[in-house]
C-alpha positions in Angstrom: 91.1 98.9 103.4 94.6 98.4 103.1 96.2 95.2 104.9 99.5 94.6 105.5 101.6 91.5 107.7 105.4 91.9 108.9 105.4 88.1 109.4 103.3 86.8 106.1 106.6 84.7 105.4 107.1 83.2 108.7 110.8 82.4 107.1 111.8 85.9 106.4 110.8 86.6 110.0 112.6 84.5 112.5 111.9 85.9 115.7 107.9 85.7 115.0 108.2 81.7 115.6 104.5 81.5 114.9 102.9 81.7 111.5 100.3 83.9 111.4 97.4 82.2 110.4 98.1 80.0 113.0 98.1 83.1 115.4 98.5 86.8 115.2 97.9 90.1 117.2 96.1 92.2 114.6 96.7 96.1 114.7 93.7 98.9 113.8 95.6 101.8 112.8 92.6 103.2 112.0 91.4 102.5 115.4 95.0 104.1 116.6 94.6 107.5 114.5 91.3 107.7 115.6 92.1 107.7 119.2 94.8 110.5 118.5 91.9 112.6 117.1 90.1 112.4 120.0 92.5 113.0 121.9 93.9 115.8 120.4 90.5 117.1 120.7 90.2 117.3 124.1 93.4 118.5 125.3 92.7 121.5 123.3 95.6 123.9 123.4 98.0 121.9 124.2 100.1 120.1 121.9 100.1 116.1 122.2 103.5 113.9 122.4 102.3 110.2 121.0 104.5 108.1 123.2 105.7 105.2 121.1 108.2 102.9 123.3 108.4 99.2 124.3 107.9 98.9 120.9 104.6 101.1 120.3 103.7 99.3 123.6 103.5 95.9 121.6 101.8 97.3 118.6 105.0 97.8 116.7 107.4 100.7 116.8 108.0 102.2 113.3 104.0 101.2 112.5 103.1 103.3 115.1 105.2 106.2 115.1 104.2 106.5 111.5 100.4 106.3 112.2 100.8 109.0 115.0 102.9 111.3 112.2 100.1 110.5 109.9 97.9 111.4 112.6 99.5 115.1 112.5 101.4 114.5 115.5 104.5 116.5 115.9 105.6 114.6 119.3 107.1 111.3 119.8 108.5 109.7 122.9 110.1 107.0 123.6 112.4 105.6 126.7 115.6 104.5 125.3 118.4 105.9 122.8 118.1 102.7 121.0 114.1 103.0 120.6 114.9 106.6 119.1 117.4 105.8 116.5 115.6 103.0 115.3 113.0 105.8 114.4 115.4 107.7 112.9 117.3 105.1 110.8 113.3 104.3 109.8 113.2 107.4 108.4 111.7 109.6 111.2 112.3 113.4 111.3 110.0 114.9 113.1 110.4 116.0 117.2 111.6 113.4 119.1 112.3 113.0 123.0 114.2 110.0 124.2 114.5 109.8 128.5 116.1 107.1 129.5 119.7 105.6 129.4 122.7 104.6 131.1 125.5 106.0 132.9 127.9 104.4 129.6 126.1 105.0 127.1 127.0 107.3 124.1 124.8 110.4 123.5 126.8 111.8 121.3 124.7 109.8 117.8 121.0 111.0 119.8 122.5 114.3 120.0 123.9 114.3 116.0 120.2 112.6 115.6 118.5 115.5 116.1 117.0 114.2 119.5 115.9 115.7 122.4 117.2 114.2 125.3 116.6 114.7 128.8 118.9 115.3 131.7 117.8 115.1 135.5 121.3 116.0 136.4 124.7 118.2 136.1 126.2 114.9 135.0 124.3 114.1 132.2 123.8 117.4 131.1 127.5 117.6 131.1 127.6 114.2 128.9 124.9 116.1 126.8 127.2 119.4 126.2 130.4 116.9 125.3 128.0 115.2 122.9 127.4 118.3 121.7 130.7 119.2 120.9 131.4 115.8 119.3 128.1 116.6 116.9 129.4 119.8 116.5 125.5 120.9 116.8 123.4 122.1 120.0 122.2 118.9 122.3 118.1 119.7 122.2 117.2 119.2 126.2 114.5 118.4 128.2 115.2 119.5 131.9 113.3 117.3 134.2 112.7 117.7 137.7 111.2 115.0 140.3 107.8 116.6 141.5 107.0 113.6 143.5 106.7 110.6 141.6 110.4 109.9 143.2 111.6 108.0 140.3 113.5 110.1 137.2 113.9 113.4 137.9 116.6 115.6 140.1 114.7 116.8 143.5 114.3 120.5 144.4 117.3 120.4 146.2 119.3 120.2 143.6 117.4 121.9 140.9 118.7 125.4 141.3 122.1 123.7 140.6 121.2 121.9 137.4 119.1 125.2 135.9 122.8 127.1 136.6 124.5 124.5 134.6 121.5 124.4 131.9 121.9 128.0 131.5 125.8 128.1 131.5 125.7 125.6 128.9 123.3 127.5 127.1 125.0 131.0 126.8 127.9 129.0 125.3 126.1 127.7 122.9 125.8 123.7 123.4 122.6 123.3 124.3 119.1 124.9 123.7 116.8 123.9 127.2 113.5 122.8 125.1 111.7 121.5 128.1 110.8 121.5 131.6 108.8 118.4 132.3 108.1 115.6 135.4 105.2 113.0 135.4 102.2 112.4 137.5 101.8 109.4 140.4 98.4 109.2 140.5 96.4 110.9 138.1 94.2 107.6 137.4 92.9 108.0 141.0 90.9 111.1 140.7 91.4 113.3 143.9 94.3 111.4 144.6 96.1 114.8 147.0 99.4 113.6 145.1 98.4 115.3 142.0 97.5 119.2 143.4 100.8 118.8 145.4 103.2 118.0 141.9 101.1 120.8 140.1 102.7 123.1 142.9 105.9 121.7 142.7 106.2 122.1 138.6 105.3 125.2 139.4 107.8 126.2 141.6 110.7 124.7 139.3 109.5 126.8 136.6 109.7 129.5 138.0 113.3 128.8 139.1 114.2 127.9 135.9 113.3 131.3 134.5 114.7 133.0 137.4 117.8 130.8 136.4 117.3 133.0 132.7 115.8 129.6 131.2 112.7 130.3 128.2 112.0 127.0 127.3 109.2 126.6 125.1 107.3 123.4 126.2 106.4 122.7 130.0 105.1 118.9 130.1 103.7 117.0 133.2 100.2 115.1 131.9 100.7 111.4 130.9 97.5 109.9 129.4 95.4 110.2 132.4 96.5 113.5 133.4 96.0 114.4 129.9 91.9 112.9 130.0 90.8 114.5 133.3 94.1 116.6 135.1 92.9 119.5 132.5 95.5 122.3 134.9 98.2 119.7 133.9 98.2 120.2 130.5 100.7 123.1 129.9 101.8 123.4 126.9 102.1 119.5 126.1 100.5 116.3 127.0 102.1 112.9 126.4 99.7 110.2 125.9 101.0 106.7 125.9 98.4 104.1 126.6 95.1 105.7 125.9 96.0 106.2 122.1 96.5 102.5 122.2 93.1 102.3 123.0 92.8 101.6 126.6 91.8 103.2 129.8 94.8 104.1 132.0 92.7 103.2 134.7 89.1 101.9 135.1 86.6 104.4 134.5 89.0 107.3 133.7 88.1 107.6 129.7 84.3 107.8 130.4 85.3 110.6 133.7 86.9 112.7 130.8 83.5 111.9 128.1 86.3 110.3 126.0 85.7 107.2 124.0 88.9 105.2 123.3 89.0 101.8 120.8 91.5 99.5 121.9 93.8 99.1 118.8 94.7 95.3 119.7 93.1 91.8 118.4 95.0 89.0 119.6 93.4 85.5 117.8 94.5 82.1 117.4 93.4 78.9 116.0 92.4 75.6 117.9 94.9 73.1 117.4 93.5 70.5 119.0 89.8 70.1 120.3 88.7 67.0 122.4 86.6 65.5 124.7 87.3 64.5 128.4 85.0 63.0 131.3 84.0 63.9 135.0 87.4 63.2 137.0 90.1 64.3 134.2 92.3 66.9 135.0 93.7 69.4 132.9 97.4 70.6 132.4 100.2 70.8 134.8 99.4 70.1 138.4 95.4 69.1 137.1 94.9 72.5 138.8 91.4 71.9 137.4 89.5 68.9 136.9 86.1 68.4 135.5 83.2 67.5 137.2 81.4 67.1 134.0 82.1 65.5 130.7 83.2 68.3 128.5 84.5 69.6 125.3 88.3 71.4 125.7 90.3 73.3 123.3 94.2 74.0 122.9 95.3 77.4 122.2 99.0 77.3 120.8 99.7 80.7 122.8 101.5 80.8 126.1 103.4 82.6 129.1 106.1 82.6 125.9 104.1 84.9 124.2 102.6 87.3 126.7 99.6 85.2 128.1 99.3 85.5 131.8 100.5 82.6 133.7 98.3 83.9 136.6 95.4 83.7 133.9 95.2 80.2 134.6 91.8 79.0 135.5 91.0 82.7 135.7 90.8 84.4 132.2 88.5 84.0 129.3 88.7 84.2 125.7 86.0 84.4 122.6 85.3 81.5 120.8 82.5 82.2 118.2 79.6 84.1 119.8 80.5 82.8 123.5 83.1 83.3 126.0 84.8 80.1 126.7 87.2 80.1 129.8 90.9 79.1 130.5 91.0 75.6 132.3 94.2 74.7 134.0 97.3 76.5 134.4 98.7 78.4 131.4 101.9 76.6 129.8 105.0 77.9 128.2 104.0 78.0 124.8 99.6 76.8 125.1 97.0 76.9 127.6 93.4 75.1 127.5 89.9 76.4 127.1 86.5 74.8 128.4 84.5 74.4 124.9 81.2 73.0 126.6 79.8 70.0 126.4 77.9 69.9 123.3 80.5 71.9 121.4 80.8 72.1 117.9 83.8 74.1 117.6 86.8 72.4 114.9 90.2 72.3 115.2 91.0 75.4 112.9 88.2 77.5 114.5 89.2 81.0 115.5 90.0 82.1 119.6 89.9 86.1 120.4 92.4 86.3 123.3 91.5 89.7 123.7 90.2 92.8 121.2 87.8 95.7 121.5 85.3 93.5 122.8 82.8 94.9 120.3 81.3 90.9 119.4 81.3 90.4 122.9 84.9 89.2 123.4 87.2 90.1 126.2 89.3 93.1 126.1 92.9 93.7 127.4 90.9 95.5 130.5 89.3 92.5 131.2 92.7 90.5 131.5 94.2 92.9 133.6 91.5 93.0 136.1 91.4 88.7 135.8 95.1 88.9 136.0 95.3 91.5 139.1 97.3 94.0 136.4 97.2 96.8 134.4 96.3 96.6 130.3 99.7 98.2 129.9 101.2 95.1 130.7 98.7 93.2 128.9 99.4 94.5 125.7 103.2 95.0 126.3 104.1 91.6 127.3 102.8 90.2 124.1 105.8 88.5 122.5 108.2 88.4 119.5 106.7 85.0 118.5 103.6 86.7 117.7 102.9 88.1 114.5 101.8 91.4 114.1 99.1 92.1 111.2 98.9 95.7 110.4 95.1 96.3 109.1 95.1 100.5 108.1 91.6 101.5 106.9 90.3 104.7 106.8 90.0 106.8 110.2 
């Protein structure tokens, strides 16, 4: 097994703020790749775009990106231009679609890039075809069109309009239309009447589009839980985001799909303090708790700073040894307190699992979210600069 740490000199790495042995969030790329396999696997035809943004989702975004290409993915996604040139000025050359940017910013370097971009109106794709000309190369463009999710994406009403364009722009030669695509509401609630309704409506764009003389080659609507259990949203590509990370887009949906996911993520820390209190004392701000028992607490030098929940407080729990130990008092800027027990042996130095695959028993990114009333997306997401990230890449 190979081991590698972005912040083993904690000088060379100011932003970390933390050394690592102190605290880390360790990475499985092993784990990662493994989830693209299965993945991969049971999409089955269709073609699978690892989507790699908010910086991999807090796993790192040049690790992952070149764990997914390592993987055999020929898809990456990400949100922003800047996510997407990062990638490139890494090294990256494989397909790449960035979707998200504002009304001032410059397309013309995605465009020279080699990016696919995507437009949701004649505007941008007019910003696209001056890019174009600036790059003196075709802008690669993904057409999207609002099915329902009512976020990004032009409507039907306008879509006729914005496939006229697309194809004007194509027959002069500054753009090639790559993609249709949109993206699902509610494919994590199984049944949910939203998701039969967008199928329609993709449908229906497409075939204006191609009415409109428009061939693209990929059609793209499945976002991870689409992809695991939406199987007549697949197309001709699936973009999964937060199941390759490891975790369920929704409770219950990997095991619906007979998919078994490992949640790439280990967050630890040390105890940096470990003491004992009596009946009556309270713990941190506000004494939000107070014990009704002599007990054992430990300090755990991570907080709201660094990702941890503030609504975690006197909710969540972490692993300490064999045992789940849980969060006593309200979570601080940059530490929060665990109950240790009474007759706890634990030493400062000993090790804390925030959260990981919860394969000794410790809790998992799921388990915060549903402590924290949230989603593991924004678990894993939130957690911040200060926190090394320790790369671990065995063999998948």
């Amino acid at each position: 097994m190979t081991v590698t740490d972005r912040s083993a000199d904690p000088a060379s790495s100011p932003l970390a703020g933390i050394d690592p042995r102190t605290a880390h969030a360790a990475i499985d790329l092993a784990a990662f790749r493994r989830n693209i396999a299965v993945l991969r696997s049971h999409v089955g035809d269709a073609d699978v775009m690892v989507v790699v943004k908010a910086d991999g989702y807090g796993h790192g975004l040049v690790p992952s990106a070149r764990a997914a290409r390592a993987a055999g993915v020929g898809w990456l996604g990400v949100a922003t231009p800047t996510e997407a040139l990062t990638l490139r000025q890494s090294g990256d050359e494989g397909r790449l679609l960035a979707w998200l940017y504002g009304v001032d910013e410059d397309l013309t370097p995605l465009v020279a890039a080699d990016v696919d971009v995507s437009a949701q109106s004649t505007e941008q794709l007019s910003r696209l075809v001056a890019a174009a000309g600036t790059a003196e190369r075709p802008a690669r463009v993904h057409l999207k069109i609002d099915t329902g999710l009512s976020r990004n994406g032009i409507r039907m009403e306008g879509w006729d309009d914005l496939c006229a364009a697309a194809a004007e722009a194509l027959d002069a030669g500054a753009i090639q239309v790559v993609g249709i695509w949109s993206h699902l509401a509610a494919a994590d609630e199984p049944g949910h009447p939203s998701v039969a309704s967008q199928i329609q409506v993709f449908h229906t764009a497409l075939a204006a589009a191609h009415r409109a003389g428009l061939r693209p080659s990929l059609r793209h609507l499945a976002n991870s839980a689409g992809a695991l259990v939406v199987p007549e949203a697949h197309f001709d590509l699936v973009r999964v985001g937060i199941a390759a990370y490891g975790i369920d887009p929704a409770p219950g949906i990997a095991a619906l799909a007979g998919v078994e996911l490992t949640p790439v993520m280990t967050v630890r820390a040390q105890l940096v303090n470990v003491k004992a209190i009596q009946s009556g004392d309270g713990v941190s701000y506000g004494h939000t708790w107070v014990a009704d028992c002599p007990t054992t607490v430990g300090l755990v030098p991570l907080g709201y700073a660094d990702g941890i929940p503030r609504h975690a407080s006197d909710t969540a729990q972490v692993g300490v040894g064999s045992r789940r130990a849980p969060i006593r008092g309200r979570v601080c800027m940059d530490q929060f307190v665990v109950d240790l027990g009474v007759d706890a042996a634990d030493l400062v130095g000993d090790e804390v699992v925030v959260f990981g695959s919860g394969s000794r028993g410790e809790p998992t990114a799921a388990d915060w979210a549903d402590w924290c009333d949230t989603i593991g997306y924004e678990i894993v997401t939130r957690v911040g600069v200060r926190v090394p990230r320790h790369y671990i890449d065995g063999v998948a």
